[in-house]
N, C-alpha and C positions, 0 to 999 in steps of 0.2 A: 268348284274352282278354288283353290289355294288363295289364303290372303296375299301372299308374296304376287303371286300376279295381279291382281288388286290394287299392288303398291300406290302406285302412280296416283289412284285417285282418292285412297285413304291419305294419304300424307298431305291433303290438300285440308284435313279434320283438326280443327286443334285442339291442344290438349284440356281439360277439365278437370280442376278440382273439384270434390267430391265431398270432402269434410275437413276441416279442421285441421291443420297441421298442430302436432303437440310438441311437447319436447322428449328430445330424444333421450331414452334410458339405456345407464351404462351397467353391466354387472358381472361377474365373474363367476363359470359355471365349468365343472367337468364334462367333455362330450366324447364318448367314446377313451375316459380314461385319461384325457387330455385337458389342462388345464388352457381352460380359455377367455378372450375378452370377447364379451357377448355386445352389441349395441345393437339396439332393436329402434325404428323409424317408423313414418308413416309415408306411404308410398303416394301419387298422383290421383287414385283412386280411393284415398282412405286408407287403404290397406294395410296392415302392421306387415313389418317386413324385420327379420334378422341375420345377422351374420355370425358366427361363433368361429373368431380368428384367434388362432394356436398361440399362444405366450412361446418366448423363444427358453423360458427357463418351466415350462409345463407342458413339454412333447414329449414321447415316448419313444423307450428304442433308442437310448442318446439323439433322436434328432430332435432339431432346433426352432420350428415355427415357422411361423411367418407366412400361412397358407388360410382359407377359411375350411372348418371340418365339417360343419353344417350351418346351411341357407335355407330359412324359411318363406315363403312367398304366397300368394293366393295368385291363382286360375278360375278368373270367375269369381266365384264365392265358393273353391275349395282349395282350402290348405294345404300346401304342397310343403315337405322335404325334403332337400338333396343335401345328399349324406357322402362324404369320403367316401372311395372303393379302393378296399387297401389288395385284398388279392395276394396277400405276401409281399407285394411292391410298395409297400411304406414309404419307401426313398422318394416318390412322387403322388403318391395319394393326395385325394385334397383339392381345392380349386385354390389357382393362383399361384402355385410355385415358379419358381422361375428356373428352367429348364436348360441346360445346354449341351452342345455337343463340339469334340473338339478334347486334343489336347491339356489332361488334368482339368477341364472342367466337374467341376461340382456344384450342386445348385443350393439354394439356400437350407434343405432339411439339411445337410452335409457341413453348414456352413461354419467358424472359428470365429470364435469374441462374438455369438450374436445376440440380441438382445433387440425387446418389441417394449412400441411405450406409444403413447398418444401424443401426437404432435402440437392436435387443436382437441381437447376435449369441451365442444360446447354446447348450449340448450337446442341449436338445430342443424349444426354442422360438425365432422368430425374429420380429424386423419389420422389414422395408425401405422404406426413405421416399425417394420423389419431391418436388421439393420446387421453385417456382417461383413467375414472373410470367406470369400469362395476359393478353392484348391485350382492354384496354378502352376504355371513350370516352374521347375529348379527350386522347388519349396515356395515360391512366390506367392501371394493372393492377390485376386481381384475385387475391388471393394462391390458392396451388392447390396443397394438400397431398395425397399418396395414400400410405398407407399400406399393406401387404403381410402381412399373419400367419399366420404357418404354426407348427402344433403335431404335433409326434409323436404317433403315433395315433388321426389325424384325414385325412379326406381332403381337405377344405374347404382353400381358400384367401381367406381374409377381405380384405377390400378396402375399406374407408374412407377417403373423399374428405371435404376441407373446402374452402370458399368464404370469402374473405376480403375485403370489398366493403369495408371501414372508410374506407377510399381513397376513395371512390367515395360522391354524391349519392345519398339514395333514391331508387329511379327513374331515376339514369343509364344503367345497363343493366335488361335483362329477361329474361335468360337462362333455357331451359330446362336439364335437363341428363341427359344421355342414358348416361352410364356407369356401368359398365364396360361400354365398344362393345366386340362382337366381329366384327374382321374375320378370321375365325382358323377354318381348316379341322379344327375341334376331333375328329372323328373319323377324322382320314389317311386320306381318300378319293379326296385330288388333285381334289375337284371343291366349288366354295363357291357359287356365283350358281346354279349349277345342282342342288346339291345335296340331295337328294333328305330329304324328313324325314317321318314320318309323324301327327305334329299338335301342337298350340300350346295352350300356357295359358299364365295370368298371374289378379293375383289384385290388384285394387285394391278398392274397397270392397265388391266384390265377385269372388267367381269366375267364371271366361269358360276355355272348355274347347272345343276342337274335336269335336264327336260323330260327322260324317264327313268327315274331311278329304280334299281332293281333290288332290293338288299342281297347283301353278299358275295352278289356278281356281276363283279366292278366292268369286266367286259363287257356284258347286256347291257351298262348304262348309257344313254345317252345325254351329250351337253353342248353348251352352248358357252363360247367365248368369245364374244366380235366387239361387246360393248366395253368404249372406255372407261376407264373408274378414275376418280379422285382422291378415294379416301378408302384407305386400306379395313378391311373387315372381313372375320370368316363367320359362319352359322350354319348350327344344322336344324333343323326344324320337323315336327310331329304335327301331321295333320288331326282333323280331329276324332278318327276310330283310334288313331293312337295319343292320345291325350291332350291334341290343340297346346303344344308345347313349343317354345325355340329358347336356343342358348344361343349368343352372338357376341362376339368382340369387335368394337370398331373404336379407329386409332383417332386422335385427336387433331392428327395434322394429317394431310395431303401427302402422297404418295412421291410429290417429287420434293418435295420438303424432308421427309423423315421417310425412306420407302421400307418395305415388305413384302413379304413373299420370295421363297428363295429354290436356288439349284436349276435347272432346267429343261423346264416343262413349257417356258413362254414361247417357244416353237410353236405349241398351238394357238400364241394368240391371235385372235379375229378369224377361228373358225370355230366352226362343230363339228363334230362329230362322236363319235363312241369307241366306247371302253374307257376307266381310270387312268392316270399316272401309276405306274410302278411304285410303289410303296415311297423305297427311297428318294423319287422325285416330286414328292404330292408340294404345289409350291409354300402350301399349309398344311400339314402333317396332319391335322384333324384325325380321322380312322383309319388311313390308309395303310399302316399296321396288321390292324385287325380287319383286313379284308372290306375293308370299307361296313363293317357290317356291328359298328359298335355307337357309342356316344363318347367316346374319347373326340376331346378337340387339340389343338396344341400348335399356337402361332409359328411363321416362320417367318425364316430370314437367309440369306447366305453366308456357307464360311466367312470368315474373315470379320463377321458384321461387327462382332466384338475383340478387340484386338490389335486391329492391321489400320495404319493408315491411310492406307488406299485395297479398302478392298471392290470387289467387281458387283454392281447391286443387279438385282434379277434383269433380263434382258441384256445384257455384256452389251449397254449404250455408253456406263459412264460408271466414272469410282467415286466412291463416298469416303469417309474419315470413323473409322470404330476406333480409333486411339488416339489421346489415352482414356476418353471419355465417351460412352456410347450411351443411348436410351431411349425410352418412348412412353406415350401412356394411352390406353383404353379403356372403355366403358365395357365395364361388364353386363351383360342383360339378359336375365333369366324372365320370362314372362310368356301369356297366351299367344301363341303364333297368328291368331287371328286380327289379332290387334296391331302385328306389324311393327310393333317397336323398336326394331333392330333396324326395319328401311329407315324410317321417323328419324332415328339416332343420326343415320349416314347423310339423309338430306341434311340433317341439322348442323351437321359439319361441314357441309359443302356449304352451306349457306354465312356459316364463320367466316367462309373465304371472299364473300360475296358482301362481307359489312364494314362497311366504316364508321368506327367508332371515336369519336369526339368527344372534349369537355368543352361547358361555357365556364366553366367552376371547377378550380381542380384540374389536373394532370394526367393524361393519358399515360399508362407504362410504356414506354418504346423495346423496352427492352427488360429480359429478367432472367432467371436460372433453365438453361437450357435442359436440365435434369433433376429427378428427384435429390435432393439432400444434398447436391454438388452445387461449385460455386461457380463455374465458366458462363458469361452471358449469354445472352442470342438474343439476336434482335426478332422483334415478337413478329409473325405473317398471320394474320395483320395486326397494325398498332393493335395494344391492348389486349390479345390472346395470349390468354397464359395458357399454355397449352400442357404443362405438367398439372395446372390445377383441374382444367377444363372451363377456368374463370376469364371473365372480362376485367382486366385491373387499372386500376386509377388512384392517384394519390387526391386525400384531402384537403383543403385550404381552410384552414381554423374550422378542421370537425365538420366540412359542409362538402357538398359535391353536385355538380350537374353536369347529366353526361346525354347524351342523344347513338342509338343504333341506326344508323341508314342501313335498313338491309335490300339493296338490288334484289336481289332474287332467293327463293325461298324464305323459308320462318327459320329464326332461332327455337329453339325448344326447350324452356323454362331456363332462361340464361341465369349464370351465378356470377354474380356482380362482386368483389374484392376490392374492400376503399381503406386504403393503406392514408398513414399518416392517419389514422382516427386515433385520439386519444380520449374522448370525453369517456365516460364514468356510465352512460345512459344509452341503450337503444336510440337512433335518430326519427323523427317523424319522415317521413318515404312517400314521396308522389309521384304518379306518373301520367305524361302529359298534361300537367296542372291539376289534376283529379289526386287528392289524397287515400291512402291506401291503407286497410285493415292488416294489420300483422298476422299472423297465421292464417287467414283468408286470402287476402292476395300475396304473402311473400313470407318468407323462414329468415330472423335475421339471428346473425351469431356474433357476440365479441370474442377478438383474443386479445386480451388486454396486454398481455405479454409481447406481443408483437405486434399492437395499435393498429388492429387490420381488422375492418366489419365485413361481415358477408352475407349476402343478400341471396337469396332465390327467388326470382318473380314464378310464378305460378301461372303466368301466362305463355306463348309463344310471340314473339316479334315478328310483326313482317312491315314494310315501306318505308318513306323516309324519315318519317316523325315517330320518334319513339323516347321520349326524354324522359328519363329518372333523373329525381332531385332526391336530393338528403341531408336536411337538416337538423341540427343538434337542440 
């Protein structure tokens, strides 16, 4: 039996660190010809883990970055690679591009003026920004930010993209938007079009799950749609004759907040039965291409998501606003499928929805940048979600903060805590629940001095009413 069916009673396991968090090393290496920024972590389990993201001024082929080429990871105790599958298709190789369709859409390898640079470079936290002009009508561009986040003691790599249509008529374009594409042989198989997987989910207003999946004959498949969902997610996953492998993206807000999944297929929602969606209606593009018989992923959305100010979101219930500013962000998760970290990831975001976050010290954010690099507010669901960071944020009071998680139901999963207004000079001493806390043992902290903001990673998960961090200078 599949760990995915399992879910329900792993997710109840919490997480365990293993060793030491270190700090994280930065360095610059050609991969594939391609000049790149390398940052290399330690994962939840010890694990070294790397990304090797494309420089916008060291792509090949005039294109411009801003994708990762190759990701390192362990399965177990074996070192896995997944490497770009370029296939003659450069234009989208890579994990993480930001993909569109529509109207002079062009994606960031394609992009004008663009350039990648580290936004936070610190001892356990990072973020690296893409940062460009995407091809629109009438000569026009749509601005195209992507964002990169990696934390020590996490395996996740966050990925937030924003859309910049300011430029741009209501309605001049109508883009969908399909990233983070993976054209990326993410389990070092040597094989991607042909690659063998053992079944598919994804999760837009509802869940959709392969119950017997056939490879390549999307019609033998059978599935199952009835259950509702909250928080938008696709995955494919490899049992373990095929490598005990899964890739999975899951979104940082709720489905009726920020939705996903697009065109129309939700006709079948809340039933089963068999055979695929038609390629062009898959509400997640994932393989359905390639005959459903690949490791291609590739998120969706509806026309219009980018673009239009009213355009129609999946299920023709209700319209949303893609102009002149659209975006969203995801956890990237490559890891053992048996370990389930892609469900883990989804509860742990239902359970964001489920917390109320407090300070007795210090300031909860109410509110912050509804998109990567863009300036428009939003007010945070719930206080304190930053949900482009994937952080809980809070302002400091002279360098100090106390803050408490009531989490209702489920656990957070190694939450990353952002205490803005920090100016001091010096790491803070860190307790939780009155019990003092070992740095790299229980938590990752990072300054950015430049923008007076510490960030914390607890190494534990959260669950009930009492949950209080302090931070003292």
């Amino acid at each position: 039996m599949h760990a995915h069916i399992l879910a329900s009673a792993l997710l109840l396991a919490p997480c365990v660190f293993l060793a030491r968090a270190q700090a994280m090393t930065y360095s610059e290496e050609k991969v594939n010809g391609k000049t790149c920024d390398v940052v290399a972590w330690t994962d939840d389990h010890g694990k070294k883990r790397t990304v090797a993201l494309v420089r916008a001024d060291g792509d090949v082929k005039n294109f411009k970055g801003g994708y990762i080429e190759r990701y390192t990871y362990f399965v177990g105790e074996k070192e896995t690679t997944g490497m770009a599958w370029n296939q003659s298709q450069e234009s989208v190789s890579g994990l993480g591009c930001a993909v569109n369709h529509g109207k002079g859409a062009r994606g960031n390898k394609r992009a004008s003026d663009a350039s990648t640079s580290f936004v936070l470079k610190g001892e356990r936290h990072c973020v690296w920004r893409f940062k460009g002009g995407c091809g629109g009508a009438n000569g026009k561009t749509v601005g195209l930010t992507i964002d990169y986040a990696i934390s020590e003691g996490r395996k996740g790599v966050l990925w937030s993209v924003s859309y910049d249509c300011s430029k741009l008529d209501d309605g001049e374009i109508g883009w969908d938007a399909r990233g983070p594409y993976v054209q990326f042989d993410w389990d070092h198989d040597g094989r991607f079009y042909d690659g063998k997987i053992s079944g598919i989910r994804w999760g837009d207003r509802y869940k959709f799950k392969t119950v017997n999946y056939v490879f390549g004959q999307p019609a033998e498949c059978t599935w199952d749609y009835t259950e509702p969902n909250t928080i938008p997610y696709m995955l494919l996953w490899k049992d373990a004759a095929l490598g005990d492998i899964e890739l999975g993206m899951v979104q940082t807000q709720p489905w009726d907040v920020q939705d996903a999944g697009g065109y129309w297929w939700f006709d079948h929602w809340k039933q089963t039965g068999k055979g695929m969606p038609v390629n062009w209606n898959c509400p997640y593009q994932l393989n359905a291409y390639e005959n459903y018989s690949s490791e291609k992923m590739a998120w969706g959305t509806n026309y219009g998501y980018v673009g239009n100010a009213n355009y129609e979101v999946l299920g023709a219930s209700k319209k949303a606003k893609g102009h002149p500013h659209q975006g969203y962000a995801v956890e990237i998760l490559l890891n053992r499928a048996s370990e389930a970290l892609v469900d883990r990831t989804i509860a742990g975001m239902e359970a964001v929805q489920q917390t109320k976050f407090t300070a007795s010290r210090g300031t909860v954010a109410a509110q912050g940048p509804r998109y990567a690099g863009l300036d428009p507010v939003f007010a945070y669901v719930p206080a304190g979600w930053n949900h482009v960071r994937a952080a809980w944020t809070l302002a400091a009071q002279e360098n100090a903060a106390q803050a408490n998680f009531a989490v209702a139901k489920g656990a957070l999963c190694r939450p990353i805590l952002a205490v803005t207004n920090y100016a001091a000079a010096a790491l803070p001493r860190v307790a939780f629940n009155g019990q003092a806390l070992k740095a790299d043992e229980d938590y990752a902290a990072s300054l950015d001095a430049a923008n007076r903001t510490l960030y914390l990673t607890l190494f534990r998960d959260l669950s009930g009413e009492k949950n209080e961090l302090s931070v003292e200078p």
